[in-house]
Every structure is written in C-alpha cells, then in structure tokens.
C-alpha positions as CSV (number, residue, x, y, z in Angstrom):
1,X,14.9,-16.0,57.0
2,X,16.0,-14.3,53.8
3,X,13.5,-11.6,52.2
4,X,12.7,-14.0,49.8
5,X,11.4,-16.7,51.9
6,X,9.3,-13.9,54.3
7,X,7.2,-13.0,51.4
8,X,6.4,-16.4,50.2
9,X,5.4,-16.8,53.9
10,X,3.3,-13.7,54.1
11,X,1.3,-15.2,51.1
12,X,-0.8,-16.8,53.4
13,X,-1.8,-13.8,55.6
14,X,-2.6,-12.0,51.8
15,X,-4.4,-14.6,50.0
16,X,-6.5,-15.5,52.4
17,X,-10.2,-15.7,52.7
18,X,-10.1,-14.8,56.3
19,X,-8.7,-11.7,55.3
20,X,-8.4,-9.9,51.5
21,X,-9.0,-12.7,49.3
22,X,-11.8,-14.4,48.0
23,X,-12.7,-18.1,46.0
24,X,-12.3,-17.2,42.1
25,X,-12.5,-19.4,39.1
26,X,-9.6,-18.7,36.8
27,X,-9.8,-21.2,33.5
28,X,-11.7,-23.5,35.1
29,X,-10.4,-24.0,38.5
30,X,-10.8,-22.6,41.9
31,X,-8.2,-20.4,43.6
32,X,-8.4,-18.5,46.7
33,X,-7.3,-14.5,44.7
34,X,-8.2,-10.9,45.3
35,X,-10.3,-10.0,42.5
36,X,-11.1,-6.3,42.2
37,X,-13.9,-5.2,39.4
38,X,-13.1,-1.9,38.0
39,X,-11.2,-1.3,40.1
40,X,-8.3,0.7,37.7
41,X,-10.1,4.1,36.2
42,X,-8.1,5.0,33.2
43,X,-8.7,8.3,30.8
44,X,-7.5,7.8,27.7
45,X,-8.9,9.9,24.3
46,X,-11.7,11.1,26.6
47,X,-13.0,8.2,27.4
48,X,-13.0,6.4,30.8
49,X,-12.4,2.6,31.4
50,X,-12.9,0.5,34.4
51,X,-10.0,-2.4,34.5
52,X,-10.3,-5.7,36.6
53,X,-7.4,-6.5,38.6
54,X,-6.3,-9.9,40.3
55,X,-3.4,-11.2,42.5
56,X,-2.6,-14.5,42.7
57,X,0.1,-17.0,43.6
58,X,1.9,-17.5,40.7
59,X,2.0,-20.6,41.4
60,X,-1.2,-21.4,40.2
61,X,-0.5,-20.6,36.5
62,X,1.6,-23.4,34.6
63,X,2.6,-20.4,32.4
64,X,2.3,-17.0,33.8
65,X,-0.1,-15.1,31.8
66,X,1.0,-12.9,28.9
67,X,-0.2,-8.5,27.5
68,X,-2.8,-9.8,25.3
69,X,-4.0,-13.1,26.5
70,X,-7.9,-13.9,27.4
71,X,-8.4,-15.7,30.5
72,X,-11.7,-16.7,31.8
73,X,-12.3,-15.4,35.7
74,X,-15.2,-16.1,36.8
75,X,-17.3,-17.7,33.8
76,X,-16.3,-14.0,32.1
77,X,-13.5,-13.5,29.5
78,X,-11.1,-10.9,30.0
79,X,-7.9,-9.8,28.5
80,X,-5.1,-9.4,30.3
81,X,-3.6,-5.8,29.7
82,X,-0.6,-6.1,32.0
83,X,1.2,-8.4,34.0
84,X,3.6,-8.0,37.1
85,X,4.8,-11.1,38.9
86,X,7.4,-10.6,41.6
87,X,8.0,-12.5,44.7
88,X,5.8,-15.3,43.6
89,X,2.9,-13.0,43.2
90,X,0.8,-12.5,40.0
91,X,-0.6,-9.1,39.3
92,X,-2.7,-9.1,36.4
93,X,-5.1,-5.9,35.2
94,X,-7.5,-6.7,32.4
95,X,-8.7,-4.5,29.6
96,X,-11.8,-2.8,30.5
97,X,-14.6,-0.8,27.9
98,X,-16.9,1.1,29.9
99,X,-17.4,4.6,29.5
C-alpha cells in the first residue's frame, strides 16, 4: 500500500463520529467534519481573534474552497482565511473578529 492510499484509508479512523469528528452542515448539506470554534488565537495590531477551523474530505467540495470565500457552516457565514488541502484532506480556518 503506497503512502498515498494509507492516508485516504486513515480518513475513516479521523473523520469519524466515533472518534474526532462531528455532523456539520457546510452550504447546505451534512458532512461528518471536525469543526473547532475559536479554536486559532491570533494577535495582530493588538487585538486578539478567535478563528474557526474545519477538516474535511475534500471530497465533499465540488471546488475546493478559495482565501476569501464565504461558506455557510452551520446556518453561520464565515470567511475562509486559508486553505490547505493535502492527501485528500481539506483544512480550512475562517476569519474570526472577537477581541
């Protein structure tokens, strides 16, 4: 089994309500995802913010999210500050405004 193909395997064991993840509606439609509120602290100009992160299979998306897109997760909008998406993975961390 090639590195590749182990981590699309160990998908399963990480998104996995058994385990880490959790049911969350992206745009609409249920996914099983790890959803962490403010769970990024950021100091920037003095002034702390609390960032939303999520990992999901990239599989999900029909186009992976994009630096400056909204999405809707969980009936609240948030824009997507970066995303990483490797092995079939999607990490996304939203923009966050609380000080």
């Amino acid at each position: 089994m090639s590195f590749k193909e182990q981590i699309q395997k160990d998908h399963s064991i990480f998104i996995n309500s058994n385990e880490m993840a959790e049911t969350v509606i992206i745009d609409g439609e249920e996914t099983e995802a790890i959803y962490n509120q403010n769970a990024v602290d950021d100091l920037q100009d003095g002034i702390y913010t609390k960032k939303d992160e999520l990992y999901v299979v990239s599989s999900f998306f029909d186009t992976i999210p994009v630096p400056g897109e909204r999405i809707k997760v969980n009936n609240n909008y948030l824009t997507v500050e970066t995303v990483e998406n490797f092995g079939g993975m999607c990490h996304i961390v939203f923009e966050g405004v609380d000080s």
